[in-house]
KOLTOR-147925 format. One record per residue: residue number from 1; residue in one letter; x, y, z of N, C-alpha, C in turn. Coordinates in steps of 0.02 Angstrom, whole numbers, padded with zeros to 5 digits. Example, Ala and Ser with C-alpha at 12.3 -4.5 7.8 and 13.67 -1.06 7.14 Angstrom:
<lopas>
{seq: 1 | type: A | n_east: 00660 | n_north: -00284 | n_up: 00390 | ca_east: 00615 | ca_north: -00225 | ca_up: 00390 | c_east: 00660 | c_north: -00165 | c_up: 00390}
{seq: 2 | type: S | n_east: 00642 | n_north: -00112 | n_up: 00354 | ca_east: 00684 | ca_north: -00053 | ca_up: 00357 | c_east: 00645 | c_north: 00002 | c_up: 00394}
</lopas>
This chain:
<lopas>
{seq: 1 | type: X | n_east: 07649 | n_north: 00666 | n_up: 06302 | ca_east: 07590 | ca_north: 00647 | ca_up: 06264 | c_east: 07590 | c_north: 00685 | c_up: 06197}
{seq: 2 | type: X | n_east: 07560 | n_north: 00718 | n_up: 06212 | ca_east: 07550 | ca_north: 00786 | ca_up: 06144 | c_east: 07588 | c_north: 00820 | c_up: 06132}
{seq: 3 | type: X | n_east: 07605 | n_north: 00862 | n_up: 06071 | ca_east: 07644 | ca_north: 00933 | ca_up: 06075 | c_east: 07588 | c_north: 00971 | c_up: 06091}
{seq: 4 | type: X | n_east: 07641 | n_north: 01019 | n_up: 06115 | ca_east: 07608 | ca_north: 01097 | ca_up: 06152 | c_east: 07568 | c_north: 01122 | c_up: 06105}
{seq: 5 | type: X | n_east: 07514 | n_north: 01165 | n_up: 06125 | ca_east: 07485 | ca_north: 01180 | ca_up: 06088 | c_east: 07509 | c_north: 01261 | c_up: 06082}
{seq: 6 | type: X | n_east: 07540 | n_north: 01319 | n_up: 06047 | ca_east: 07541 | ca_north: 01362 | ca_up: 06039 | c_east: 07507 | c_north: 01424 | c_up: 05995}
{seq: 7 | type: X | n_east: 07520 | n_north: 01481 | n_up: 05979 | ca_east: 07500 | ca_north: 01534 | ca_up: 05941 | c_east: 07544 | c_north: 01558 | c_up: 05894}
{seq: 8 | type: X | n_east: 07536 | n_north: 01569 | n_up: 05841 | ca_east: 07586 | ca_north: 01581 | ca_up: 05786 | c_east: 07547 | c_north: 01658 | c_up: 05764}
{seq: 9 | type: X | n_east: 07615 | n_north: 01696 | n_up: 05751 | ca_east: 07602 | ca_north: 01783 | ca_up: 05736 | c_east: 07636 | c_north: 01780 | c_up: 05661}
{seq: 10 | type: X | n_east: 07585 | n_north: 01827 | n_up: 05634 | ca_east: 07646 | ca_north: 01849 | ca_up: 05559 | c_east: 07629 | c_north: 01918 | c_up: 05561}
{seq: 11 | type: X | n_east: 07688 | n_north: 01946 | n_up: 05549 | ca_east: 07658 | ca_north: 02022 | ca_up: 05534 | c_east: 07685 | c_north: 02036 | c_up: 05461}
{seq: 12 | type: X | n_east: 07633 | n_north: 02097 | n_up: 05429 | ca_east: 07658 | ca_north: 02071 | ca_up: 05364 | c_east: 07672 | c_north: 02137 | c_up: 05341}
{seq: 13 | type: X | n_east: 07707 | n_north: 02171 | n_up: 05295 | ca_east: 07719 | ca_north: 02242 | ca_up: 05293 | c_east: 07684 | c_north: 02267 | c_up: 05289}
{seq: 14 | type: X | n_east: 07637 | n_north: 02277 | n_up: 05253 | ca_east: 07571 | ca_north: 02349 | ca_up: 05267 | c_east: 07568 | c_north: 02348 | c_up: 05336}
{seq: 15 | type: X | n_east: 07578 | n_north: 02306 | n_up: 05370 | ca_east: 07565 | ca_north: 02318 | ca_up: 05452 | c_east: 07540 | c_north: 02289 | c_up: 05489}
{seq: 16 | type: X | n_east: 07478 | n_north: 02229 | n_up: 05428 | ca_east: 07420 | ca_north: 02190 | ca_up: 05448 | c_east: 07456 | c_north: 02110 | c_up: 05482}
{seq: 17 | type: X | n_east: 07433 | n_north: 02115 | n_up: 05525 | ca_east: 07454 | ca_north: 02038 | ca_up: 05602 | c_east: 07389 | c_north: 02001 | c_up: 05597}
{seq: 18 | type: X | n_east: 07434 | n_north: 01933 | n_up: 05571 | ca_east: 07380 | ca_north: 01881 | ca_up: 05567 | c_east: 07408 | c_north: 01846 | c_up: 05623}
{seq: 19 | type: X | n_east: 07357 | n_north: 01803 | n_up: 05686 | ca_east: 07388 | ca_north: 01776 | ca_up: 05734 | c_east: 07338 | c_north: 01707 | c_up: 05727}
{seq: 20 | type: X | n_east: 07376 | n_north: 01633 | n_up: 05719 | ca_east: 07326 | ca_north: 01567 | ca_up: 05718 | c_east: 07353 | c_north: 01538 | c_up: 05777}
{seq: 21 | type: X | n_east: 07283 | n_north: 01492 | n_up: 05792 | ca_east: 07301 | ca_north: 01469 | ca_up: 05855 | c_east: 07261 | c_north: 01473 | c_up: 05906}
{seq: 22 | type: X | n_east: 07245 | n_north: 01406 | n_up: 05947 | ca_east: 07307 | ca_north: 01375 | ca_up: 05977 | c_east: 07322 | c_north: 01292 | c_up: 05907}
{seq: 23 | type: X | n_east: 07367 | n_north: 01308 | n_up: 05899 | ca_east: 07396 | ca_north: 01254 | ca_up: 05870 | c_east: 07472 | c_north: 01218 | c_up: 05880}
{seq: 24 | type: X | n_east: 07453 | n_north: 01134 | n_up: 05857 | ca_east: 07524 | ca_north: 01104 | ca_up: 05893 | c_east: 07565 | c_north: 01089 | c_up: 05823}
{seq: 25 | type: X | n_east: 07524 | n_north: 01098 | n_up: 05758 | ca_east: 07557 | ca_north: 01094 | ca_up: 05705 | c_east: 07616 | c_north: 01169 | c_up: 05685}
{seq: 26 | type: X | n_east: 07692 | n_north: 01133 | n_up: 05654 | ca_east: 07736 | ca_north: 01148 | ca_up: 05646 | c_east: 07737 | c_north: 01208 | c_up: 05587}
{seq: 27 | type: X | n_east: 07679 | n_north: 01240 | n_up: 05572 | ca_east: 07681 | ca_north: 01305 | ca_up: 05537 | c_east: 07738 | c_north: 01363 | c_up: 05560}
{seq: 28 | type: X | n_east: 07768 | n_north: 01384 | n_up: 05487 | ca_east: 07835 | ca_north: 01429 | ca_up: 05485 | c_east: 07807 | c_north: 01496 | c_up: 05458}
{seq: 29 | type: X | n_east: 07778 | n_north: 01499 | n_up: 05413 | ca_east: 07771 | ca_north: 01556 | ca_up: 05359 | c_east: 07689 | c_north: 01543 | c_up: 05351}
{seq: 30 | type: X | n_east: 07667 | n_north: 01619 | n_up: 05336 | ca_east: 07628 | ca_north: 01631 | ca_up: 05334 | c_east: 07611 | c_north: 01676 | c_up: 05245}
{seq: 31 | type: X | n_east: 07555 | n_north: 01654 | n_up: 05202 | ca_east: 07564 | ca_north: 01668 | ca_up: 05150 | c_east: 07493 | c_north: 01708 | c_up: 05139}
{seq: 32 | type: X | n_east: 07477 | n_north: 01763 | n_up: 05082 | ca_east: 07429 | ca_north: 01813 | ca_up: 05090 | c_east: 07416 | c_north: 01834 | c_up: 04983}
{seq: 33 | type: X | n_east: 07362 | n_north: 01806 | n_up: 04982 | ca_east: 07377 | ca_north: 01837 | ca_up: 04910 | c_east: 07314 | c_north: 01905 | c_up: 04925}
{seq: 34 | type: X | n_east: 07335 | n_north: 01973 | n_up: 04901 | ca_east: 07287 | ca_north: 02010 | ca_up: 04895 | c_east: 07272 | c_north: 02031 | c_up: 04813}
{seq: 35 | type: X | n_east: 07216 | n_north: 02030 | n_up: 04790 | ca_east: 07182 | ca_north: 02041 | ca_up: 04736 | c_east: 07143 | c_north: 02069 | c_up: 04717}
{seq: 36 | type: X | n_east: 07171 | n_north: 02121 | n_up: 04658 | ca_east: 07099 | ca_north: 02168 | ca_up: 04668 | c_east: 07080 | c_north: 02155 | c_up: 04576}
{seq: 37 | type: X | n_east: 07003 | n_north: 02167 | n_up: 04588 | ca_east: 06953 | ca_north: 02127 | ca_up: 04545 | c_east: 06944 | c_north: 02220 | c_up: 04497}
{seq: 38 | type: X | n_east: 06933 | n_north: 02178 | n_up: 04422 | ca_east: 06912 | ca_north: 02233 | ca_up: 04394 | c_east: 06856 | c_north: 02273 | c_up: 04403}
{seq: 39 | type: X | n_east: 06805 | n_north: 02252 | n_up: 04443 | ca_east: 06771 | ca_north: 02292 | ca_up: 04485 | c_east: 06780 | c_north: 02356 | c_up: 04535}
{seq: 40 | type: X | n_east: 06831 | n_north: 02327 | n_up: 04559 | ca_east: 06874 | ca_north: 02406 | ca_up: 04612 | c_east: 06872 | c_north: 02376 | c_up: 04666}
{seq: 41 | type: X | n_east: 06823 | n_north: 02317 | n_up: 04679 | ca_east: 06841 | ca_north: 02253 | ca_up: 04727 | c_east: 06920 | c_north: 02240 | c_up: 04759}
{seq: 42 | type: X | n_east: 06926 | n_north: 02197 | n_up: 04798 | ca_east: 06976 | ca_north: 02166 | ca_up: 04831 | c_east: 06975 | c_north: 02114 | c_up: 04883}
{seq: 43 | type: X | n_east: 06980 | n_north: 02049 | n_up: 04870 | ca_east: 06993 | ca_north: 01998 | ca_up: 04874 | c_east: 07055 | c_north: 01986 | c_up: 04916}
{seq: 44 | type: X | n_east: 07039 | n_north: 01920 | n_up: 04992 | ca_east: 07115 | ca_north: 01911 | ca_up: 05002 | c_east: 07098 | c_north: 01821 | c_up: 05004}
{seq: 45 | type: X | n_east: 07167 | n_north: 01791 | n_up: 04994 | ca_east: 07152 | ca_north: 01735 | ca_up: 05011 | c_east: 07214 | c_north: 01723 | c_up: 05042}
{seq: 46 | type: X | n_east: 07219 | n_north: 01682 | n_up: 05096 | ca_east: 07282 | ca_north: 01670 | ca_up: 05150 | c_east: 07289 | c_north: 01584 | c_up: 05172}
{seq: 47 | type: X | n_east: 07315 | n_north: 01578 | n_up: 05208 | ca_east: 07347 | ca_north: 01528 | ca_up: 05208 | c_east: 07417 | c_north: 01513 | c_up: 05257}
{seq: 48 | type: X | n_east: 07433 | n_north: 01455 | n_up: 05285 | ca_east: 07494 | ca_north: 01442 | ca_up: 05315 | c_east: 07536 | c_north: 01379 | c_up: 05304}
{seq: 49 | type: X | n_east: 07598 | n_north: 01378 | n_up: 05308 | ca_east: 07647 | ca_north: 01326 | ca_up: 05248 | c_east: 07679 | c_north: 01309 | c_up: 05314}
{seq: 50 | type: X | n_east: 07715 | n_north: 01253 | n_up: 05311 | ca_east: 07766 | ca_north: 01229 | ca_up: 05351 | c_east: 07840 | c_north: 01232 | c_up: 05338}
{seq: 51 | type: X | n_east: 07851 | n_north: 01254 | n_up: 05281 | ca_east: 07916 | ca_north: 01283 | ca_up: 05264 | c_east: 07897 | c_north: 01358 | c_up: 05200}
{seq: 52 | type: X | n_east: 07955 | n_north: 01391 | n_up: 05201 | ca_east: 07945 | ca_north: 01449 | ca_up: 05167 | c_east: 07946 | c_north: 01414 | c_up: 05096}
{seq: 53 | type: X | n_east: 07980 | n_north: 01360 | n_up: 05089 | ca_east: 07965 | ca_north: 01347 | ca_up: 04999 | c_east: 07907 | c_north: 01313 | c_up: 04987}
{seq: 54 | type: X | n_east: 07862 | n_north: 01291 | n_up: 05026 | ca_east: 07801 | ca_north: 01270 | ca_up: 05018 | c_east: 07782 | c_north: 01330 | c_up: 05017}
{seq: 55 | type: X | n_east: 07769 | n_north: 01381 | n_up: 05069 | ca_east: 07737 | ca_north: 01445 | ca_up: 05056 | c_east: 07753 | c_north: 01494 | c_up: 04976}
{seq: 56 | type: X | n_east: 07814 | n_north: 01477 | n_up: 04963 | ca_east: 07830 | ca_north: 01493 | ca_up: 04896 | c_east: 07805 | c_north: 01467 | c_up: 04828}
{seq: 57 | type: X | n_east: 07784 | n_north: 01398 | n_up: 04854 | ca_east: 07747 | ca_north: 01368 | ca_up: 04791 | c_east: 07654 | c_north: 01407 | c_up: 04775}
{seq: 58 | type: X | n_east: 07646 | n_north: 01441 | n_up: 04829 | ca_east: 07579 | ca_north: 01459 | ca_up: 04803 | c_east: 07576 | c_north: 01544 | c_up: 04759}
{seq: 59 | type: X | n_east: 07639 | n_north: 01534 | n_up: 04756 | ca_east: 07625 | ca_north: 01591 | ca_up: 04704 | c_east: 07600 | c_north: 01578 | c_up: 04625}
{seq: 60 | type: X | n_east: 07613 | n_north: 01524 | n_up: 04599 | ca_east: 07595 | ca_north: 01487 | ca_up: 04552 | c_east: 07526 | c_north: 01485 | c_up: 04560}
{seq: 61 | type: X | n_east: 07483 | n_north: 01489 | n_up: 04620 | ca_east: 07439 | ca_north: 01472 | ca_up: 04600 | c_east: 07364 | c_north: 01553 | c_up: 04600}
{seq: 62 | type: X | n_east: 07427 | n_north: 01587 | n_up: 04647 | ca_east: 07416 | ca_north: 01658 | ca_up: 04629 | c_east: 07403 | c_north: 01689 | c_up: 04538}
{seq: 63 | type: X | n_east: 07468 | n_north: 01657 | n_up: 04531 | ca_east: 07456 | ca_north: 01690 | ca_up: 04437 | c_east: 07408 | c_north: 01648 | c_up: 04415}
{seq: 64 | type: X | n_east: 07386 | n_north: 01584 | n_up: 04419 | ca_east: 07335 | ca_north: 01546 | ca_up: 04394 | c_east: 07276 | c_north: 01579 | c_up: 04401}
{seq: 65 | type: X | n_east: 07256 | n_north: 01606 | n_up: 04464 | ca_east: 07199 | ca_north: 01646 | ca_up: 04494 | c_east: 07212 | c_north: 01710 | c_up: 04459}
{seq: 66 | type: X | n_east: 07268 | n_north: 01751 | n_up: 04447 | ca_east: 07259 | ca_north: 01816 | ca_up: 04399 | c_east: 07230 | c_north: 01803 | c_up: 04348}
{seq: 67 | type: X | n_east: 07258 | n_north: 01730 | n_up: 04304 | ca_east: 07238 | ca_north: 01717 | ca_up: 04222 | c_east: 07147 | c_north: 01702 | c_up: 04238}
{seq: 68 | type: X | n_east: 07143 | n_north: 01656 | n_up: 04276 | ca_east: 07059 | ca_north: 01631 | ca_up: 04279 | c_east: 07024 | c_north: 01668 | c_up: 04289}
{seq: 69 | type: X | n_east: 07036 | n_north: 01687 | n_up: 04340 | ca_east: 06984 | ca_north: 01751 | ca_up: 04370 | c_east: 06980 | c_north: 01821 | c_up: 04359}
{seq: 70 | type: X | n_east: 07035 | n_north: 01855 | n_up: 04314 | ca_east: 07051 | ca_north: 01897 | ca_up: 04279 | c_east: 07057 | c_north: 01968 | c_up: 04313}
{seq: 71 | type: X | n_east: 07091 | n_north: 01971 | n_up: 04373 | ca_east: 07111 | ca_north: 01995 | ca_up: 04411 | c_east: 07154 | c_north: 02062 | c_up: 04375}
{seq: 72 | type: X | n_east: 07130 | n_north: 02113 | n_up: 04407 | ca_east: 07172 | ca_north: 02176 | ca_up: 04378 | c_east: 07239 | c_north: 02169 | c_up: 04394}
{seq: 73 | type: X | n_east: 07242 | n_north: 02148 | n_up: 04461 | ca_east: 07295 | ca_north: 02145 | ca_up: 04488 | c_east: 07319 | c_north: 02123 | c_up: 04542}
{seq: 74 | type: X | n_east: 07378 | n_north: 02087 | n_up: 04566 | ca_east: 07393 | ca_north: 02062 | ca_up: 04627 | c_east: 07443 | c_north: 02057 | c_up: 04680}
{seq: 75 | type: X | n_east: 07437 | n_north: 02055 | n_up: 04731 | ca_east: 07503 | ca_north: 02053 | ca_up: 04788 | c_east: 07508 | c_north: 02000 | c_up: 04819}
{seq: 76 | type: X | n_east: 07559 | n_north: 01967 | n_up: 04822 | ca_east: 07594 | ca_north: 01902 | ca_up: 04845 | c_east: 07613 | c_north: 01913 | c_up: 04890}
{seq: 77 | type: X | n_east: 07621 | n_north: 01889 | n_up: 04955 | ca_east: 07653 | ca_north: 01896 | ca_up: 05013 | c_east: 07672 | c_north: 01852 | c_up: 05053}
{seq: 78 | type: X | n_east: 07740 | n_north: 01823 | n_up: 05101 | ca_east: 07757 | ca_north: 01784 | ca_up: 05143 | c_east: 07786 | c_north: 01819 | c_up: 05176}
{seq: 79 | type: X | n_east: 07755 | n_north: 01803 | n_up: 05262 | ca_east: 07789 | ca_north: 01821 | ca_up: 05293 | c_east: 07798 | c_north: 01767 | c_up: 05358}
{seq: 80 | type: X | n_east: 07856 | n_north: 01747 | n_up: 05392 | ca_east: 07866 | ca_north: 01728 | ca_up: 05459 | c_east: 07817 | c_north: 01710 | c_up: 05510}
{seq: 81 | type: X | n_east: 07820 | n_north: 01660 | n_up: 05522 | ca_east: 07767 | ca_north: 01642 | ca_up: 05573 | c_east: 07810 | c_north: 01634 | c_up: 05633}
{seq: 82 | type: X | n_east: 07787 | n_north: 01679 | n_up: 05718 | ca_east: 07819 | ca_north: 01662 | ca_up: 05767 | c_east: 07787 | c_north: 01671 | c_up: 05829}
{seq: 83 | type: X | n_east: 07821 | n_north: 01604 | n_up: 05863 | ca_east: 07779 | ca_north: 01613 | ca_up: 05905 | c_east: 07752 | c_north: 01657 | c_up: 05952}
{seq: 84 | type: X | n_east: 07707 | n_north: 01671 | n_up: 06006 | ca_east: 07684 | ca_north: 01713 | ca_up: 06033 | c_east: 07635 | c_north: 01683 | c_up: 06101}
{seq: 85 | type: X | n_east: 07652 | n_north: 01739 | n_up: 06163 | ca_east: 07609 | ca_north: 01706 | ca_up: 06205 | c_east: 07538 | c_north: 01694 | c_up: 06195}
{seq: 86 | type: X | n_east: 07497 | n_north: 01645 | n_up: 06221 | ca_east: 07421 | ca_north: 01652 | ca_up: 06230 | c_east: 07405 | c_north: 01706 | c_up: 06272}
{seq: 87 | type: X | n_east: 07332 | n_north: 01736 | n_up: 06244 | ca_east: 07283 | ca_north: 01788 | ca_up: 06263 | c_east: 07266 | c_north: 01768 | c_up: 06317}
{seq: 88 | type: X | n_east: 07250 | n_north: 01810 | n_up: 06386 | ca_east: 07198 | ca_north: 01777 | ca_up: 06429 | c_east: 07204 | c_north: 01750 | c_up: 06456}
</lopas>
């Protein structure tokens, strides 16, 4: 009938584990912009791609968000999405 429904893990270097799910869609990579605001703020916005060059295309939209929003500064990140058992 259906595909399985599973859990997808990314861990990302600072250390921080994003886990989605249960899902039956074919997500690979997991993408993370962190942003910190001339305020002293910090901003994340995230996201998941089905191939790593889709996940690669949102860096473009990372620098768009530096120029608009005028961001002191920013971190781009992709990392691996894999699977993982369900909780519980």
């Amino acid at each position: 009938m259906g595909r399985k429904k599973r859990y997808l893990t990314a861990t990302m270097p600072d250390g921080y584990v994003k886990t989605i799910g249960p899902t039956a869609d074919a997500f690979t990579h997991y993408w993370r912009i962190v942003a910190e605001l001339e305020n002293g703020r910090t901003e994340v916005f995230w996201g998941h791609s089905r191939s790593l060059a889709e996940a690669k295309k949102k860096r473009a939209a990372a620098e768009d968000g530096a120029r608009m929003r005028g961001w002191k500064s920013y971190a781009f990140e992709i990392a691996e999405l894999v699977e993982t058992p369900a909780k519980g």
